[in-house]
FIKOLZA-1660 file (N, C-alpha, C; in steps of 0.1 Angstrom, whole numbers, plus 5000, padded with zeros to 4 digits):
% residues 214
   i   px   py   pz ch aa at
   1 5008 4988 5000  A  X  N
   1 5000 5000 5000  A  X CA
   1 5009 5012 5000  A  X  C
   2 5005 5021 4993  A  X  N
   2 5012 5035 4989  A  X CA
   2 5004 5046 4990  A  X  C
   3 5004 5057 4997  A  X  N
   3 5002 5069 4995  A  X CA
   3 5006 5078 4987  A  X  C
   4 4995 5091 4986  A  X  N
   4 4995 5094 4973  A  X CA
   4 5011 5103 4971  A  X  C
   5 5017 5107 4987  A  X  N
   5 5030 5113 4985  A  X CA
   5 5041 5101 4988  A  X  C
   6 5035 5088 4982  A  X  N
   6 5047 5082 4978  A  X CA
   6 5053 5075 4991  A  X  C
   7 5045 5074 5007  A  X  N
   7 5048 5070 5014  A  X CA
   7 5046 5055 5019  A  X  C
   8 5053 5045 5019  A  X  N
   8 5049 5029 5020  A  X CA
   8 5043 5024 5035  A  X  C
   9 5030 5024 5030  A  X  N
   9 5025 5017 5046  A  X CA
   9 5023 5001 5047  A  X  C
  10 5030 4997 5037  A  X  N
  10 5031 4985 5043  A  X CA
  10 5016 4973 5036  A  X  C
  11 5019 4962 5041  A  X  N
  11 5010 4951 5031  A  X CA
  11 4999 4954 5041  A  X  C
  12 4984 4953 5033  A  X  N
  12 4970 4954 5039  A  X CA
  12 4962 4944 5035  A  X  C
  13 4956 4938 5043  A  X  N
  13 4944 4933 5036  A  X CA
  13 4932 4944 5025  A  X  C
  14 4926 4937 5016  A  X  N
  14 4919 4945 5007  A  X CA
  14 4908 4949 5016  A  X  C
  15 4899 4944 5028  A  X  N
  15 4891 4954 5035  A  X CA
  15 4900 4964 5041  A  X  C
  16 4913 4961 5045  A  X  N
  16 4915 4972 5056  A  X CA
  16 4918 4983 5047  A  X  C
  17 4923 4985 5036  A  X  N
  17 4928 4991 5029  A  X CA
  17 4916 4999 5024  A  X  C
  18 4907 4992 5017  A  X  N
  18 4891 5000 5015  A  X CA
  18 4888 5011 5029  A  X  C
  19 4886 5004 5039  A  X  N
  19 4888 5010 5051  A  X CA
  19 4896 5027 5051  A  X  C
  20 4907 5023 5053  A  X  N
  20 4917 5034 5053  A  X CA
  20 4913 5043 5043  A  X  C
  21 4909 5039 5031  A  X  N
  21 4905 5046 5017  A  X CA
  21 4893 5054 5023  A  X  C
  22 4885 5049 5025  A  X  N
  22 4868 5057 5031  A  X CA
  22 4872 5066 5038  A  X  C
  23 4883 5065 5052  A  X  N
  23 4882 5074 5060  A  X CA
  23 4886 5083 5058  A  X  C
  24 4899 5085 5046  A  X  N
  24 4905 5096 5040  A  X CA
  24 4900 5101 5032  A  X  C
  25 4888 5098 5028  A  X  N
  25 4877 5101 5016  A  X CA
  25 4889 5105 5003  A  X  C
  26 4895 5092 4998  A  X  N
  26 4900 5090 4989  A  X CA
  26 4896 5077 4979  A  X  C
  27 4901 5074 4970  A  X  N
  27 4900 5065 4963  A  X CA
  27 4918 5055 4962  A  X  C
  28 4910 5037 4963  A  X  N
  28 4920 5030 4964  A  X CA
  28 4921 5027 4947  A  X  C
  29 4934 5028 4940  A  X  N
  29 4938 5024 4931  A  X CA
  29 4952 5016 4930  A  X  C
  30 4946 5008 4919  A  X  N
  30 4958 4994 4914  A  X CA
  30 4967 5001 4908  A  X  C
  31 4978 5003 4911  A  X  N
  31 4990 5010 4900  A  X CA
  31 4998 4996 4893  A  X  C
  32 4998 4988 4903  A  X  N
  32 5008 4976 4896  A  X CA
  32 5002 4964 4896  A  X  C
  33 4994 4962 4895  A  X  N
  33 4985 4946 4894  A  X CA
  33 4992 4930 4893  A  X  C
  34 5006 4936 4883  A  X  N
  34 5015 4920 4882  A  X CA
  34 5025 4919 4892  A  X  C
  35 5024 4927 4903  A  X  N
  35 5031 4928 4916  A  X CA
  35 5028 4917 4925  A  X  C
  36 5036 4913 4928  A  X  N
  36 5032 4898 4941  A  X CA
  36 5037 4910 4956  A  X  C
  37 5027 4913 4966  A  X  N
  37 5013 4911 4962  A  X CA
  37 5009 4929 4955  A  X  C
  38 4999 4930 4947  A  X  N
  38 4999 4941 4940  A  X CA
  38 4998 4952 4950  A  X  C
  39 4999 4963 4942  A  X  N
  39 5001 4978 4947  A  X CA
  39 4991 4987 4946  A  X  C
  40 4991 4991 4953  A  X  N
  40 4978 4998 4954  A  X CA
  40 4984 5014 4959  A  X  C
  41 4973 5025 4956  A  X  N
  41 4980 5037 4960  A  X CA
  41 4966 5045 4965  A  X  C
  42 4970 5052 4977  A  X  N
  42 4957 5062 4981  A  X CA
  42 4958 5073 4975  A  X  C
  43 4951 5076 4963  A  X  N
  43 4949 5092 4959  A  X CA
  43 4936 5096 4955  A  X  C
  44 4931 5107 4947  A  X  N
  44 4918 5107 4945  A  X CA
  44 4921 5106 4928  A  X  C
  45 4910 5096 4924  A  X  N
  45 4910 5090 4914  A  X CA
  45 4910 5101 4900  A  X  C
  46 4901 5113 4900  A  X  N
  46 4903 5124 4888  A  X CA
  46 4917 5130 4888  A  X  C
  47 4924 5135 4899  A  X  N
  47 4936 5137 4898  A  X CA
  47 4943 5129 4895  A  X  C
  48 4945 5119 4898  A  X  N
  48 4954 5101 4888  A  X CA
  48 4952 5104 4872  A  X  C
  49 4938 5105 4875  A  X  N
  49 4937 5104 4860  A  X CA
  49 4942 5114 4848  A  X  C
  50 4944 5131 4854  A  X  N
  50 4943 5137 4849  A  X CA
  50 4960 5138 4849  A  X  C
  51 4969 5132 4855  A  X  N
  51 4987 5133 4862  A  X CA
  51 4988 5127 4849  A  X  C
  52 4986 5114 4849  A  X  N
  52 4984 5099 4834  A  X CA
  52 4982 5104 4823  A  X  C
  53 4971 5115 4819  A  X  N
  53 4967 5120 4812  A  X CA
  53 4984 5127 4805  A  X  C
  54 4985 5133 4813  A  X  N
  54 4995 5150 4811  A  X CA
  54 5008 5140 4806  A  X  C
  55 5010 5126 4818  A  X  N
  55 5021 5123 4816  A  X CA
  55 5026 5115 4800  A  X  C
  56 5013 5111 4801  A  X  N
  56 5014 5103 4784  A  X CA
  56 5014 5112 4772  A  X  C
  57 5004 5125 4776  A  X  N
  57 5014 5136 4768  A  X CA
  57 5024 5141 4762  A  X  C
  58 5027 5139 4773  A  X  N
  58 5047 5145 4771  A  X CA
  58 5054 5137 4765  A  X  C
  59 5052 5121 4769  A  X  N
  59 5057 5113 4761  A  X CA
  59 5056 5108 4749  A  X  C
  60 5048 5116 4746  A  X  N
  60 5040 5115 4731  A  X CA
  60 5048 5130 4724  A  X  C
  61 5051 5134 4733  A  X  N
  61 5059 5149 4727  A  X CA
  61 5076 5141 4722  A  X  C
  62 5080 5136 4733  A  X  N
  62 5095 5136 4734  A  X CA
  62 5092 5126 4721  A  X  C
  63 5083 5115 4718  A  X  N
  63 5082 5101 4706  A  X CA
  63 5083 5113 4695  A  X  C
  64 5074 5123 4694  A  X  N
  64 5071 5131 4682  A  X CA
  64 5082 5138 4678  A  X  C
  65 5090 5143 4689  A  X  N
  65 5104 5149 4687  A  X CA
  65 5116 5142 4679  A  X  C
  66 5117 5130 4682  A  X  N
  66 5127 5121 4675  A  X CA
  66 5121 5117 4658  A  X  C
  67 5111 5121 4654  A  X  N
  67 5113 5118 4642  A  X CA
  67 5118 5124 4629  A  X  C
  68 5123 5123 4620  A  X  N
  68 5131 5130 4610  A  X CA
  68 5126 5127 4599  A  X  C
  69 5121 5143 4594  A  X  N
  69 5115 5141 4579  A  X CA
  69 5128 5148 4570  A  X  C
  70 5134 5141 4552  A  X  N
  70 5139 5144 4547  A  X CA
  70 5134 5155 4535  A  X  C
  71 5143 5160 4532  A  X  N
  71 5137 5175 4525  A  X CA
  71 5149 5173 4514  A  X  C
  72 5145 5166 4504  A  X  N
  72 5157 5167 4491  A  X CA
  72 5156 5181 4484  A  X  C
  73 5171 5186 4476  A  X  N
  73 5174 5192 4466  A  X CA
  73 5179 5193 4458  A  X  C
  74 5179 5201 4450  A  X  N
  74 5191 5198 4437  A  X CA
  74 5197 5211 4437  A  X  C
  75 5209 5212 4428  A  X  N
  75 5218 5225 4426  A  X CA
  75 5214 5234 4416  A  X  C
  76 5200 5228 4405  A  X  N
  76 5194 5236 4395  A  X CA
  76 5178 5237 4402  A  X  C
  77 5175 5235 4414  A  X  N
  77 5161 5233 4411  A  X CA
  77 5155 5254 4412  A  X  C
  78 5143 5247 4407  A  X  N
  78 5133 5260 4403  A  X CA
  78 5133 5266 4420  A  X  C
  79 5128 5285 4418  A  X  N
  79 5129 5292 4428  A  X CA
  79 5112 5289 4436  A  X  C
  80 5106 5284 4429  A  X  N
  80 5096 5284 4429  A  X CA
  80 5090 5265 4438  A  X  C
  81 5103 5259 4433  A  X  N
  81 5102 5243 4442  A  X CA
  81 5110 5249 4451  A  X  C
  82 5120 5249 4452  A  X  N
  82 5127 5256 4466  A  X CA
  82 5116 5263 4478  A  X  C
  83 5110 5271 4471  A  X  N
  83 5100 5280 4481  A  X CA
  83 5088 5272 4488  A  X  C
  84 5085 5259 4478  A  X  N
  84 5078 5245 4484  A  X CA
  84 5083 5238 4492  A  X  C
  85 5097 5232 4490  A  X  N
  85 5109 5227 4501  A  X CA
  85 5108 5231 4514  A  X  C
  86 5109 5248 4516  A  X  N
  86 5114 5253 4524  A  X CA
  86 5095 5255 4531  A  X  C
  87 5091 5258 4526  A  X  N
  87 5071 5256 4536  A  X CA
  87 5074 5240 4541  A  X  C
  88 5072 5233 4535  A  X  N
  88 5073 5219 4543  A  X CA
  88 5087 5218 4552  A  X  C
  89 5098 5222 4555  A  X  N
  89 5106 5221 4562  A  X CA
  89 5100 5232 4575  A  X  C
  90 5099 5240 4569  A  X  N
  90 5089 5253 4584  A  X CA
  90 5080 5241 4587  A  X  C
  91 5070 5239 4583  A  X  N
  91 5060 5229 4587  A  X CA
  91 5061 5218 4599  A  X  C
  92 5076 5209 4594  A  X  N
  92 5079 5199 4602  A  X CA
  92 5084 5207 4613  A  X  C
  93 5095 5214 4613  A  X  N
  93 5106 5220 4624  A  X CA
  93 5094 5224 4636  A  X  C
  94 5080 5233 4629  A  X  N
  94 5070 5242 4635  A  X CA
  94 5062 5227 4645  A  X  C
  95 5064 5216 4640  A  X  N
  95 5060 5203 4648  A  X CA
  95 5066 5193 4656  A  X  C
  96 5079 5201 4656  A  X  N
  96 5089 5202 4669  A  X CA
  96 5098 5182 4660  A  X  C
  97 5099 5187 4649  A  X  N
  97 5108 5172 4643  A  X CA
  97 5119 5180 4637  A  X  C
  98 5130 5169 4637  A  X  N
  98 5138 5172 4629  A  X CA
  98 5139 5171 4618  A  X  C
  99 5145 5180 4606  A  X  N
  99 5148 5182 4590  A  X CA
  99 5162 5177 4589  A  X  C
 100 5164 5166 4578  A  X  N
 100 5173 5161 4574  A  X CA
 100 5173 5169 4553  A  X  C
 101 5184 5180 4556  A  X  N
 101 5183 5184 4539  A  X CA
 101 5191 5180 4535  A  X  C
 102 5189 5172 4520  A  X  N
 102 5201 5162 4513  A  X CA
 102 5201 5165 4500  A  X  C
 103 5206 5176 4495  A  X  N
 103 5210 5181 4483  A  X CA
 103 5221 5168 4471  A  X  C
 104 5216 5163 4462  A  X  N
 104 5223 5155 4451  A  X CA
 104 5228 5165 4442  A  X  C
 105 5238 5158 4430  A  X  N
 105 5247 5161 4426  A  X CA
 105 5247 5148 4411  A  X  C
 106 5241 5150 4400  A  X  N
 106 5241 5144 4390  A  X CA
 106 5247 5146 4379  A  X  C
 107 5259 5134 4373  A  X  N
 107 5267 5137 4363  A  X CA
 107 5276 5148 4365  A  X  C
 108 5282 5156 4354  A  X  N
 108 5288 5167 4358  A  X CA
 108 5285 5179 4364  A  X  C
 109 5276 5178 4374  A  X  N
 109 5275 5187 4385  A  X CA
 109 5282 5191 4397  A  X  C
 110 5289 5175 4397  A  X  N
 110 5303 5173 4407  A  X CA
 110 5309 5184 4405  A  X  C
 111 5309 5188 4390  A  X  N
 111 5324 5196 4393  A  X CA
 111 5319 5207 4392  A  X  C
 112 5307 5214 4399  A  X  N
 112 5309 5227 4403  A  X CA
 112 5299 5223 4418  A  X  C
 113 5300 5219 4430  A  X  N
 113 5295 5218 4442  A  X CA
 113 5292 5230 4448  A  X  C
 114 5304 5240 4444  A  X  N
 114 5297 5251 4454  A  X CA
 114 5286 5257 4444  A  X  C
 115 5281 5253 4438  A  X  N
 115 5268 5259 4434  A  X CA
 115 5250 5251 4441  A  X  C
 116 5258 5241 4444  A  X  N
 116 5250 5235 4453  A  X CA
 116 5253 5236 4470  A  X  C
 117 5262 5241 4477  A  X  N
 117 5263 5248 4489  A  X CA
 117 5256 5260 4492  A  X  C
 118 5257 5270 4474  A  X  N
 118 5248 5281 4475  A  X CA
 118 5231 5277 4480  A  X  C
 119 5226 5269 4471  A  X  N
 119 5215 5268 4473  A  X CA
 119 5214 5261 4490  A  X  C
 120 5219 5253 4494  A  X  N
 120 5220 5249 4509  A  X CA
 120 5222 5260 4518  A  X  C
 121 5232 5268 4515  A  X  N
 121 5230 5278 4527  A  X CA
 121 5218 5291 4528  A  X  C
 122 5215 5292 4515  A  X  N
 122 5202 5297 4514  A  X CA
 122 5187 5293 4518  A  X  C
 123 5189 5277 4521  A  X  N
 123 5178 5272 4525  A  X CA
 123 5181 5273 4543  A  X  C
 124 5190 5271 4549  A  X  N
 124 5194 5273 4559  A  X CA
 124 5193 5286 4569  A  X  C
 125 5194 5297 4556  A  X  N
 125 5191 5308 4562  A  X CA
 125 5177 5315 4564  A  X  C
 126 5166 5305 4556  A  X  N
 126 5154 5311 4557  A  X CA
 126 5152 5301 4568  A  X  C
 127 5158 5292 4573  A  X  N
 127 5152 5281 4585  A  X CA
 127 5156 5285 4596  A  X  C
 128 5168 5297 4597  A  X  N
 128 5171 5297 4609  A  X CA
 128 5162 5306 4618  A  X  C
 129 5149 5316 4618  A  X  N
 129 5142 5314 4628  A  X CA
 129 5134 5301 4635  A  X  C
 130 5132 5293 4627  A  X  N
 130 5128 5280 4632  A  X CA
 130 5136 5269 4640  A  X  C
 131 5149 5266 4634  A  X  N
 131 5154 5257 4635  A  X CA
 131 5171 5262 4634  A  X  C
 132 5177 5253 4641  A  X  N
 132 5196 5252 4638  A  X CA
 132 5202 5240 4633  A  X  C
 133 5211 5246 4626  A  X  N
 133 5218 5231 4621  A  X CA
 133 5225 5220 4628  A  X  C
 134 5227 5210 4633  A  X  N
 134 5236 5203 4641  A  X CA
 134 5245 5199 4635  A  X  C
 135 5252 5203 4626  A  X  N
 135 5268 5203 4620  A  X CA
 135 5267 5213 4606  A  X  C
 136 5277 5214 4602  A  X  N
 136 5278 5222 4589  A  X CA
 136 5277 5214 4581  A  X  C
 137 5273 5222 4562  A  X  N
 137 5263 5214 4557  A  X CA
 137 5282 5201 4553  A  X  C
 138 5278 5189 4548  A  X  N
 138 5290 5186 4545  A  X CA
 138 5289 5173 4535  A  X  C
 139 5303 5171 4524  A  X  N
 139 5300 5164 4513  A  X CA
 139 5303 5151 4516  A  X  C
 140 5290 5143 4515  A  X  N
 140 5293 5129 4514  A  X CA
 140 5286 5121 4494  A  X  C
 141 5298 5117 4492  A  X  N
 141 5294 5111 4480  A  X CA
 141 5296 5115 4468  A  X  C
 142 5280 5119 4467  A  X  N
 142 5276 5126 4455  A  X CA
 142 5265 5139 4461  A  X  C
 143 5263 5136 4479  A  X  N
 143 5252 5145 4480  A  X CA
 143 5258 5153 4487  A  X  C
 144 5251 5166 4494  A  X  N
 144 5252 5174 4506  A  X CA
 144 5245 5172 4516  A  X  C
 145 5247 5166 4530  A  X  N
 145 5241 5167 4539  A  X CA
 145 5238 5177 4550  A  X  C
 146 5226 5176 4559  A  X  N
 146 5232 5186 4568  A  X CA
 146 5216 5182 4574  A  X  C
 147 5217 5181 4591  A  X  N
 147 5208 5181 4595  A  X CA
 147 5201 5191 4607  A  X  C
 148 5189 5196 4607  A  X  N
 148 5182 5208 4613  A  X CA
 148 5170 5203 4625  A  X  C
 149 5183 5210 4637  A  X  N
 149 5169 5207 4652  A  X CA
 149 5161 5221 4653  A  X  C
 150 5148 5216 4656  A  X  N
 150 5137 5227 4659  A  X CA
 150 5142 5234 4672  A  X  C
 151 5145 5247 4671  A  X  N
 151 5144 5258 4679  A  X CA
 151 5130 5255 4691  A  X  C
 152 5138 5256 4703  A  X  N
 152 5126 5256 4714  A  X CA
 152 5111 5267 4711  A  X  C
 153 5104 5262 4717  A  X  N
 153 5092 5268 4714  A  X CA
 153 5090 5283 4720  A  X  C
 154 5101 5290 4728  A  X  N
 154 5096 5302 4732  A  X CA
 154 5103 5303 4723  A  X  C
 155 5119 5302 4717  A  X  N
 155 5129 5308 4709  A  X CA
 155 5125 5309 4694  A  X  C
 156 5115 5296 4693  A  X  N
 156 5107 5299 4675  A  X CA
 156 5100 5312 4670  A  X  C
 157 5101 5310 4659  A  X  N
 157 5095 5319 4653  A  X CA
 157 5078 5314 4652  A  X  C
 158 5068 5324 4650  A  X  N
 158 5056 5315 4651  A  X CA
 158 5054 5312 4636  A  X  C
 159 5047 5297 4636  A  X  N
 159 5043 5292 4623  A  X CA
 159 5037 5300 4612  A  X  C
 160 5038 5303 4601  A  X  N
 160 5033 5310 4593  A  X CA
 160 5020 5304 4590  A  X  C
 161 5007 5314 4586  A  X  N
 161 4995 5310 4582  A  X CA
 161 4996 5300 4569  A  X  C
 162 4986 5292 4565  A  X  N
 162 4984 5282 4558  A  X CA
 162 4977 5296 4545  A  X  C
 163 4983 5296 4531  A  X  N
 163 4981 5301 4523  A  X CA
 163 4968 5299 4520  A  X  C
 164 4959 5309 4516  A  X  N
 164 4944 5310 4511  A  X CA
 164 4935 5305 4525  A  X  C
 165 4941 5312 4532  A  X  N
 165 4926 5314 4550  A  X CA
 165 4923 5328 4552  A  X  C
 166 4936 5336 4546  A  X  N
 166 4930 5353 4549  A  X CA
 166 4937 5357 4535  A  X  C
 167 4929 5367 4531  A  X  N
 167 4930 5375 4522  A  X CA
 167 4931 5370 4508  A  X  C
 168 4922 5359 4508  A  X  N
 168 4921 5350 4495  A  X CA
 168 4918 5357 4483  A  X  C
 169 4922 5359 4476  A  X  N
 169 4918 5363 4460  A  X CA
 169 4913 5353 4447  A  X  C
 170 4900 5355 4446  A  X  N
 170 4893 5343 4436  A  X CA
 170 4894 5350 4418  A  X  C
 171 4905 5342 4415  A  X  N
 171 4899 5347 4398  A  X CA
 171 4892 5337 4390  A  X  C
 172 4882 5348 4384  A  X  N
 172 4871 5345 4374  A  X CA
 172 4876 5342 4363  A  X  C
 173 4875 5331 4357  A  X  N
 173 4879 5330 4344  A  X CA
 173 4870 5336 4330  A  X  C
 174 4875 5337 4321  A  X  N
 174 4863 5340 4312  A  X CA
 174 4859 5331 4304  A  X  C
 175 4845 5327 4304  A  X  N
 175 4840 5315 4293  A  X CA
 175 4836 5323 4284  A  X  C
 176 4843 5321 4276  A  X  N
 176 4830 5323 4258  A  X CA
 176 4822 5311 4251  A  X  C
 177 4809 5319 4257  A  X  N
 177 4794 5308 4255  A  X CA
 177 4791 5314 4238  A  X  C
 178 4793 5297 4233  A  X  N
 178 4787 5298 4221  A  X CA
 178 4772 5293 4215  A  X  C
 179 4767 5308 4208  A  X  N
 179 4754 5308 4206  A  X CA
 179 4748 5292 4201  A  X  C
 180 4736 5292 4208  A  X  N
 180 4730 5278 4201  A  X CA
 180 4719 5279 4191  A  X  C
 181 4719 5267 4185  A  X  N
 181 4715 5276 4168  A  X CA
 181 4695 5276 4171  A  X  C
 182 4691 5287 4164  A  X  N
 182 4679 5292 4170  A  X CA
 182 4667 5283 4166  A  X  C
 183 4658 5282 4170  A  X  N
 183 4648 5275 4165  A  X CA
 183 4641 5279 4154  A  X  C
 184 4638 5271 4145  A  X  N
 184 4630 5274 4133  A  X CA
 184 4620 5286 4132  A  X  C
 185 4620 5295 4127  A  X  N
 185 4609 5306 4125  A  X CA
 185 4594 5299 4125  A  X  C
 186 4587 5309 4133  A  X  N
 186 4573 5301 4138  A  X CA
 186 4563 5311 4127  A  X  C
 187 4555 5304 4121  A  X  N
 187 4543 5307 4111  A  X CA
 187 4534 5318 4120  A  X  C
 188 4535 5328 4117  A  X  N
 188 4524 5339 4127  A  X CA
 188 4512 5346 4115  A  X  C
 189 4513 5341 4105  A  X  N
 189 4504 5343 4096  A  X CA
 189 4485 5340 4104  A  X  C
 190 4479 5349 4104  A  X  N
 190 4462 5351 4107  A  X CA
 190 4463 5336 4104  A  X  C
 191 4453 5327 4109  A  X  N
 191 4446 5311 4108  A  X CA
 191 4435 5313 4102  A  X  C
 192 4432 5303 4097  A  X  N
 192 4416 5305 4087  A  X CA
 192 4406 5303 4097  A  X  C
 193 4399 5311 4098  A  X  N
 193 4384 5310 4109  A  X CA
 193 4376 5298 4106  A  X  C
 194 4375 5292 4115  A  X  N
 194 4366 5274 4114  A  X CA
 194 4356 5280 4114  A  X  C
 195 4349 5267 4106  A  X  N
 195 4333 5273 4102  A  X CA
 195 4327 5266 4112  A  X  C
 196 4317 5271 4112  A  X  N
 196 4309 5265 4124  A  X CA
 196 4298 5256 4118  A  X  C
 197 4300 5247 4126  A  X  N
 197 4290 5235 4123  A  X CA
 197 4282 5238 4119  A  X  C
 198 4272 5233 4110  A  X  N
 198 4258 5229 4101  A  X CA
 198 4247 5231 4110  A  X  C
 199 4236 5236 4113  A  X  N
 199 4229 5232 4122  A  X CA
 199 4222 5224 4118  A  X  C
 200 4217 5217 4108  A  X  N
 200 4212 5209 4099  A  X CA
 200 4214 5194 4106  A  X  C
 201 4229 5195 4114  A  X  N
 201 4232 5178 4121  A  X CA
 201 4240 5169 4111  A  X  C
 202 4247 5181 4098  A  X  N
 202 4258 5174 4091  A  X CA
 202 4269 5183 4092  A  X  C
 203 4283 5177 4101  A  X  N
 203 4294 5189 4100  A  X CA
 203 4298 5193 4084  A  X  C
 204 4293 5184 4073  A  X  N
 204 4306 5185 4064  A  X CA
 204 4292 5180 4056  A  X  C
 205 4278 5194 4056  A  X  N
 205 4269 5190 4046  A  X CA
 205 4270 5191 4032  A  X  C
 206 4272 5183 4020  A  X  N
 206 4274 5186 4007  A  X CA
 206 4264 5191 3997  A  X  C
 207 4250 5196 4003  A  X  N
 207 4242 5202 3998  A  X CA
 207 4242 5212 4006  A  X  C
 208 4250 5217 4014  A  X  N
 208 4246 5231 4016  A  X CA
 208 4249 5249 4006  A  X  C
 209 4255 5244 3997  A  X  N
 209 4255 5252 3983  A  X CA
 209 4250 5251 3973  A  X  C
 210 4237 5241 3974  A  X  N
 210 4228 5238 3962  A  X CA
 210 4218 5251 3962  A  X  C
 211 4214 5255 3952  A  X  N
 211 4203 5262 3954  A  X CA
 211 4189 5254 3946  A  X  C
 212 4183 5258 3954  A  X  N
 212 4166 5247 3951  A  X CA
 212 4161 5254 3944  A  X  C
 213 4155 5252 3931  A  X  N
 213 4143 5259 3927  A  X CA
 213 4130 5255 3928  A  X  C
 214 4119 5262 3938  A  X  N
 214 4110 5258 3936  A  X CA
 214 4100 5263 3928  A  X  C
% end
């Protein structure tokens, strides 16, 4: 049996220990169950819960911290992929991971490298509110390496907004609607006035233009 400041009172039976629990209007909890004989601790149970909570937290910080995302380049690439490179490297650094940048080197590129240092120290320099390098950048191979730890969280810079949340600008394109071809011209010519039935009891009498002589 254990108290909640860590103090060892020694083996209990499970009533006396319920016991003890009641009177200190606490709650008895199992911390070690595969313990011969198990462990039990007097604290109050929402505060346990909420310590467990915080502590799995953190340890879910320090797991999240060791991971390492890689950020390739090239010594020709576009200003415009670089500027994509370097958002997803803010991104990771801003999620407290490390950036591994690995600049290649294809065919006769070897033989001008410091044109690929330029571009490395250039990416380096837009990272350094975020993050620092843990060695200088340096040549292995065919590549350039160099890897970047995230700046503590009061010493960062804060994350930059996610493009298109404020001040979004929508362009309209222009369709050109092509006419659809028109319907046939409609007959508006006067109708011929229907005759009116026979009253005789024949619509369609064939004596009614005879003239009779009597």
């Amino acid at each position: 049996m254990v108290e909640g400041d860590g103090k060892q009172l020694g083996i209990l039976s499970l009533g006396e220990a319920l016991t003890l629990a009641r009177s200190r209007g606490v709650d008895l909890v199992e911390i070690a169950p595969n313990a011969t004989p198990p462990v039990c601790r007097l604290v109050d149970y929402g505060k346990f819960r909420y310590e467990q909570a915080k502590r799995d937290k953190e340890s879910k910080k320090h797991q999240h911290a060791n991971k390492v995302k890689e950020v390739q380049l090239s010594p020709k690439i576009d200003p415009h992929d670089l500027s994509v490179k370097l958002q997803h490297a803010i991104a990771f650094l801003c999620e407290d991971m490390k950036v591994k940048v690995t600049l290649k080197f294809r065919g006769r590129e070897m033989a001008h490298t410091e044109f690929g240092f330029q571009v490395i120290q250039t990416f380096l320099a837009e990272l350094a509110p975020y993050g620092q390098r843990d060695f200088e950048p340096k040549l292995i191979g065919r590549g350039i390496n160099v890897m970047i730890t995230p700046l503590p969280r009061g010493k960062r810079a804060k994350a930059p907004q996610p493009q298109g949340v404020e001040g979004t600008t929508v362009f309209l394109q222009r369709v050109e609607i092509k006419p659809q071809a028109l319907p046939a011209a409609i007959d508006r010519s006067p109708r011929p006035e229907r005759k009116e039935p026979s009253t005789d009891g024949f619509v369609n009498n064939p004596f009614a233009q005879l003239e009779i002589n009597r």
